[in-house]
C-alpha positions as CSV (number, residue, x, y, z in Angstrom):
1,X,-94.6,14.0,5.1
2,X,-95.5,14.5,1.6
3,X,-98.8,16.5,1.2
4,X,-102.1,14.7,0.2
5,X,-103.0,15.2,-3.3
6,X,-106.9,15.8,-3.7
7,X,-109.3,17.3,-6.6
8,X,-110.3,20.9,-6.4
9,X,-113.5,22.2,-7.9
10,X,-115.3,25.4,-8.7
11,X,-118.9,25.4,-7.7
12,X,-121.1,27.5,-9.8
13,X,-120.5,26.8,-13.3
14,X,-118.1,24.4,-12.8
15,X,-120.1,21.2,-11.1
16,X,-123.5,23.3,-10.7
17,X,-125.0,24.0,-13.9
18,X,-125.8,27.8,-13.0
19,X,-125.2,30.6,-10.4
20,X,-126.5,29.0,-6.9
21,X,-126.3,32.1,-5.2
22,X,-128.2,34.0,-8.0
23,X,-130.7,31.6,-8.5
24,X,-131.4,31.5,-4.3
25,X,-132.0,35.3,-4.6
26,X,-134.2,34.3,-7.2
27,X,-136.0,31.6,-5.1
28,X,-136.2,33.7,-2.4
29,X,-137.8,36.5,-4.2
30,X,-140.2,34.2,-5.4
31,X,-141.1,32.8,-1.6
32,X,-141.0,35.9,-0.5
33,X,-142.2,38.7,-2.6
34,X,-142.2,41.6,-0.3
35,X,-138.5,41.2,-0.7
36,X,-138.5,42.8,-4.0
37,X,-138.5,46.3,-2.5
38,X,-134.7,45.7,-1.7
39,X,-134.2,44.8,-6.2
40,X,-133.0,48.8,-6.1
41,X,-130.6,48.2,-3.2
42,X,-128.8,45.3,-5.2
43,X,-128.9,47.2,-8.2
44,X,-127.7,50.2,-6.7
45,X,-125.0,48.0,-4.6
46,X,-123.7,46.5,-7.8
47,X,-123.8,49.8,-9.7
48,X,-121.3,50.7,-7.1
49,X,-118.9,47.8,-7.8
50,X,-119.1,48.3,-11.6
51,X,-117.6,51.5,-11.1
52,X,-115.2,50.9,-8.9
53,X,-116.5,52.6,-5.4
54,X,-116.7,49.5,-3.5
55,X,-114.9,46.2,-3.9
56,X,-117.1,42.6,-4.2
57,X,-117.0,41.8,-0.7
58,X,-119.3,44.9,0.3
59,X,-121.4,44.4,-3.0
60,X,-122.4,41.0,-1.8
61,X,-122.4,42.0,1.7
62,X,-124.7,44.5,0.9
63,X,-126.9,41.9,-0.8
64,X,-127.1,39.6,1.4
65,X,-128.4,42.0,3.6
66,X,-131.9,40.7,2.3
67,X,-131.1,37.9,4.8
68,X,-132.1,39.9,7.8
69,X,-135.7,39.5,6.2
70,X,-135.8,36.1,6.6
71,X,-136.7,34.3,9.4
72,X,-136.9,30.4,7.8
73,X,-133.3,30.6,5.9
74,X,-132.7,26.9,7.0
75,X,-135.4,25.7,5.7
76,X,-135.9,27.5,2.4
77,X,-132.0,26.5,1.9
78,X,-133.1,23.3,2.1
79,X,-136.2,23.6,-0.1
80,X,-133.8,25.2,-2.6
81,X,-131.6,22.4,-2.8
82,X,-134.6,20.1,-3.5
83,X,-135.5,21.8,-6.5
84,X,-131.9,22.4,-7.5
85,X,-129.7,19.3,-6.9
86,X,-130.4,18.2,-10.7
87,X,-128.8,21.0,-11.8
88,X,-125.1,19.6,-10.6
89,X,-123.3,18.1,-13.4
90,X,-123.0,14.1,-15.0
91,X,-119.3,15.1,-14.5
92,X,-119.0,15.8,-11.6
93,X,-121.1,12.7,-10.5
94,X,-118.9,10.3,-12.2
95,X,-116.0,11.8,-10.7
96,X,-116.3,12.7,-7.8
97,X,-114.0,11.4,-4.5
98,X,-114.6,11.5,-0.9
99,X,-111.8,14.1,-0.5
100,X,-112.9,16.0,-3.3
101,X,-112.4,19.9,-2.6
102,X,-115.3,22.4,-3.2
103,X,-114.2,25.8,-3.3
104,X,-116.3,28.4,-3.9
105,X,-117.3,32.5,-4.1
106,X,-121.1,31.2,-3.0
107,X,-122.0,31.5,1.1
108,X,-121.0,28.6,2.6
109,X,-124.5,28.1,4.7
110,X,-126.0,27.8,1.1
111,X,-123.7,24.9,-0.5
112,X,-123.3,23.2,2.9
113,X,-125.8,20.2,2.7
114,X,-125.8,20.2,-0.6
115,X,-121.7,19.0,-0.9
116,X,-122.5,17.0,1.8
117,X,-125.3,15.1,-0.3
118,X,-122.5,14.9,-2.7
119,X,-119.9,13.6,-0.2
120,X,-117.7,16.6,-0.8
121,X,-114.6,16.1,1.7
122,X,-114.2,20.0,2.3
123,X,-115.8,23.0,1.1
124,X,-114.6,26.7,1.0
125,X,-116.9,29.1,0.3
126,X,-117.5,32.9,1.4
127,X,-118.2,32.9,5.4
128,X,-121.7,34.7,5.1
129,X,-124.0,35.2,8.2
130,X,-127.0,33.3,7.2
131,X,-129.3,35.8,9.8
132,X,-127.4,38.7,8.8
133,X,-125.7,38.6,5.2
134,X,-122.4,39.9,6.7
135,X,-119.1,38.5,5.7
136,X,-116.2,37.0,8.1
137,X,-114.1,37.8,6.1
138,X,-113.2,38.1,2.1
139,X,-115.2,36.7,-0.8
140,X,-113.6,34.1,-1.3
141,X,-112.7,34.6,-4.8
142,X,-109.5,34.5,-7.1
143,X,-106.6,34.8,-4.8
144,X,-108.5,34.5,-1.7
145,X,-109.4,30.7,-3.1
146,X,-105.9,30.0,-2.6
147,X,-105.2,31.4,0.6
148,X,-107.9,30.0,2.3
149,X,-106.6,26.4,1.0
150,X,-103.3,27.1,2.6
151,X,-105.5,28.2,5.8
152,X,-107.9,25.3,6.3
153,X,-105.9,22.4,4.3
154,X,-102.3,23.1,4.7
155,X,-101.4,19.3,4.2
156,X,-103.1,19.0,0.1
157,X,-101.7,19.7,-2.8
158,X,-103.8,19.9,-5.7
159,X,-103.9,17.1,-8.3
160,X,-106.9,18.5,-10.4
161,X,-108.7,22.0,-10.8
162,X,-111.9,22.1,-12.4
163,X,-113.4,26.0,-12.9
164,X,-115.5,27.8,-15.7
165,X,-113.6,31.3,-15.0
166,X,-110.5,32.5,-15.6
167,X,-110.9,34.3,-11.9
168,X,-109.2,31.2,-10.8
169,X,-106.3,31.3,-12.0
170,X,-104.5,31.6,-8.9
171,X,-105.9,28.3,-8.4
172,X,-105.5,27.1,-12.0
173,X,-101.4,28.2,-11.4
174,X,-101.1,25.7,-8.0
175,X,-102.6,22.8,-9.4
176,X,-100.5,20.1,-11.3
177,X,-103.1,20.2,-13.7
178,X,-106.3,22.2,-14.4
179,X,-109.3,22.3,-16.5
180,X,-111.7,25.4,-17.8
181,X,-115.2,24.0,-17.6
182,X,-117.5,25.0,-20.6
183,X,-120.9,24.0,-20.2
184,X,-120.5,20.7,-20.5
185,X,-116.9,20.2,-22.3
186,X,-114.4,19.7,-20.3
187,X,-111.2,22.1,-21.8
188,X,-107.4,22.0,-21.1
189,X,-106.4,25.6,-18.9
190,X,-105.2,27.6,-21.5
């Protein structure tokens, strides 16, 4: 059986006008301002990564540590989204499908309702322990995009790719044809 052929998109960037997961911490900050103390922890976590000690997966994990702090995560993702869903792209909007592909570096428990608002047919994102901030698993990032396709959709092949960094181009190199998202031009992969 020949595989299904689908449309594969970047999240932040790409269809969200932004960094979700960088504008939560930002939110959450703001809701909850006694998390500030752990601003040297990130800083110090991503220091780390910029030098080379510790790959992204820890960074983030070490982030999202923050999460432990908060008890209402379900709700203040949801509160997010109502102040952020504008920020997704005209696009996206008038392109979207039904079996569209999301696939992203963000935590999945933070772009969940939001690509189901958008009738996304399956999302991929990082496996992130909303309660905790640990990881199950890698970020999913570069070519951890394209093996957790092969894991969780075995049966598509990508038509389109849609992506504002050249990160994917593990991604970029399995569709039939791909496009580098610049604000709001859409560009041929080069």
């Amino acid at each position: 059986m020949a595989p299904r052929e689908v449309n594969a998109y970047d999240f932040d960037n790409t269809i969200f006008r932004g960094d979700s997961t960088a504008r939560f911490l930002a939110f959450l900050l703001r809701r909850k301002p006694a998390l500030a103390r752990y601003v040297f922890v990130w800083a110090w976590a991503a220091a780390k990564y910029a030098l080379r000690i510790t790959d992204k997966t820890c960074m983030k994990q070490k982030i999202y540590s923050v999460f432990s702090r908060v008890e209402d995560m379900d709700a203040l993702v949801e509160e997010f989204w109502k102040k952020n869903a504008s920020r997704v792209k005209r696009f996206y909007l008038e392109r979207r499908r039904p079996d569209d592909v999301v696939i992203s570096a963000s935590p999945e428990f933070l772009l969940r309702g939001i690509c189901a608002d958008l009738g996304v047919g399956l999302l991929i994102a990082s496996r992130v322990d909303p309660l905790t901030g640990g990881y199950d698993g890698a970020n999913c990032h570069g070519e951890e995009k394209v093996l957790r396709l092969r894991e969780e959709a075995p049966d598509v092949s990508i038509g389109e790719f849609y992506s504002d960094s050249h990160s994917d181009d593990p991604m970029a190199r399995i569709a039939e044809k791909a496009f580098l998202v610049k604000g709001d031009r859409i560009l041929d992969w080069q």
